[in-house]
N, C-alpha and C positions, 0 to 999 in steps of 0.2 A: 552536502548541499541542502540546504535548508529549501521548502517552498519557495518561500516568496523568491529565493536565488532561482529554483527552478523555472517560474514565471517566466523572470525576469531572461535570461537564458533562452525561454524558447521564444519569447516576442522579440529576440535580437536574433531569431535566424529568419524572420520577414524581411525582405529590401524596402515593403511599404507596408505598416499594418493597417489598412482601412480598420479593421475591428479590436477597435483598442479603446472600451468602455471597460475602467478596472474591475467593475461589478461582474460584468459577464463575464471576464476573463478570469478571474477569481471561483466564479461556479465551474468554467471549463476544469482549472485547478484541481476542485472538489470532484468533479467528475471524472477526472482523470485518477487521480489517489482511491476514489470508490472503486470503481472501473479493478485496477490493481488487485486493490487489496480483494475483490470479491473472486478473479479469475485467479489469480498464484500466490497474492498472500503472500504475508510475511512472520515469519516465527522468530519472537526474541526469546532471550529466555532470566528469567532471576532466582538467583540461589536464595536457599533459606537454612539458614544456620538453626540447630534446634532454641528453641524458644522455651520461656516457662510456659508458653501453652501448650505450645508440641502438635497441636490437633489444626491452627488458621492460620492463615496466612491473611494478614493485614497493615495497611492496606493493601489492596492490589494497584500493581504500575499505572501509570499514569495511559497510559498510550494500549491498556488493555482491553483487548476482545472478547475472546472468547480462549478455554483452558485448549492446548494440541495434545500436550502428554505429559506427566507427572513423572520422574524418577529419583531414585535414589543416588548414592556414591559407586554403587555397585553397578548402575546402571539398569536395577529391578524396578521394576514398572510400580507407581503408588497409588492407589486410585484416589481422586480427587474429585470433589465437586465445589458449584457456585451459590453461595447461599449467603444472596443479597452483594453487599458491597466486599463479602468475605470468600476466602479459598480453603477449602474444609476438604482435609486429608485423613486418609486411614492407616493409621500407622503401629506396627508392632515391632516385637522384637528384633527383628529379622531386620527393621529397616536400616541405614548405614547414613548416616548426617555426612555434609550437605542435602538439602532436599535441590534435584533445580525442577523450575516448572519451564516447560516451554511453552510459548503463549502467542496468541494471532495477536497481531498486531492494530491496531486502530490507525489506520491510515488517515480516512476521512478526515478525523478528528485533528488531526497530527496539529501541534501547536508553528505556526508559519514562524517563528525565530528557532526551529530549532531543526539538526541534521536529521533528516532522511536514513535508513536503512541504507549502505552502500549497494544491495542487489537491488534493489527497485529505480535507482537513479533513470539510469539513463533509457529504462523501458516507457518510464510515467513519463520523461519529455518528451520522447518520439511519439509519443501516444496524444501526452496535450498541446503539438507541436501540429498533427493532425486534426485533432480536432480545432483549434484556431483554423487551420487552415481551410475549413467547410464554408464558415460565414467569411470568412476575410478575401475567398475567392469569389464567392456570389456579390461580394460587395465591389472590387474587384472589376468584374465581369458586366457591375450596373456602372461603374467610373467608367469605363473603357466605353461603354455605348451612347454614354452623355456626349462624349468628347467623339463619335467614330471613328472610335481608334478598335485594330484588329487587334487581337492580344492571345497564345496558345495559351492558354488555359486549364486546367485539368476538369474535367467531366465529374458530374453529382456521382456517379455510379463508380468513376477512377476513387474518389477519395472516399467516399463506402467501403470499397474494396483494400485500400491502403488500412481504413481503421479494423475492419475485419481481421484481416493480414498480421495486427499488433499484436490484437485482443487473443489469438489465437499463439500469439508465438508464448503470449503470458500463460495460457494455459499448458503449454508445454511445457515450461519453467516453472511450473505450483513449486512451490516449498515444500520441503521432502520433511516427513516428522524424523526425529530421532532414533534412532534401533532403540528397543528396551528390551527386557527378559521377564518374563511373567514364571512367577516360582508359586506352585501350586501345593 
């Protein structure tokens, strides 16, 4: 599921969205993907076949963060650094090609035509499904008293508590790094 499908998706589980400014709905979006990626994160990862350089990797993924763990074919840990737009490996004899790196993921950034991570899916809509529903309630709550009409409602403190309850379940769910072997 792509963003914008995800948007799309959680403004279809409102019966009425008072708050349905695409701009704001679009930062909730971003907030929601930040949100994620900064609580459980997401690890992809890209192979790297030996190269005539053998030492960088270039360029790096599109959708890259920050490096989680370097390994070999062997599953021996490589060490790796970031240096500038490049990925800069130490490598000797001992190392075993494919390289893969495993990598956090740029959620934020994530391009809105393109799929989503399948484990993040359905966390980031429950999450910006809540969050729509903070302004869309208060808006909501001011419709209903134009018109005095009584309306159950959920409370500022219910739906604090609802996005706490997410943000938390994300943090139990971080992305787990890959086992490696460090050979000393």
């Amino acid at each position: 599921m792509t963003p914008t499908e995800l948007l799309e998706e959680a403004k279809g589980r409102f019966v009425v969205l008072y708050h349905n400014d695409e701009t704001a709905l679009s930062r909730l979006l971003k907030q929601a993907l930040r949100r994620f990626q900064d609580k459980a994160g997401v690890i992809l990862q890209a192979k790297w076949e030996k190269g005539t350089d053998g030492s960088t990797l270039r360029p790096l993924p599109s959708n890259f963060l920050d490096v989680a763990v370097v390994n070999d074919a062997l599953s021996n840990y490589v060490p790796a650094s970031i240096d500038g737009e490049d990925l800069s490996i130490s490598v000797d004899r001992r190392t075993a090609w494919p390289i893969t790196v495993h990598y956090f993921a740029n959620l934020q950034d994530w391009p809105m035509d393109k799929d989503l991570p399948n484990g993040c899916v359905s966390v980031v809509l429950d999450y910006l499904v809540a969050l729509i529903e903070v302004p869309n309630t208060e808006r909501a709550r001011t419709a209903n008293a134009a018109m005095n009409l009584q309306a159950d409602l959920p409370g500022a403190q219910e739906l604090r508590d609802r996005l706490s309850f997410i943000e938390q379940n994300m943090e139990d769910n971080q992305a787990m790094l890959p086992p490696v072997s460090v050979t000393i």
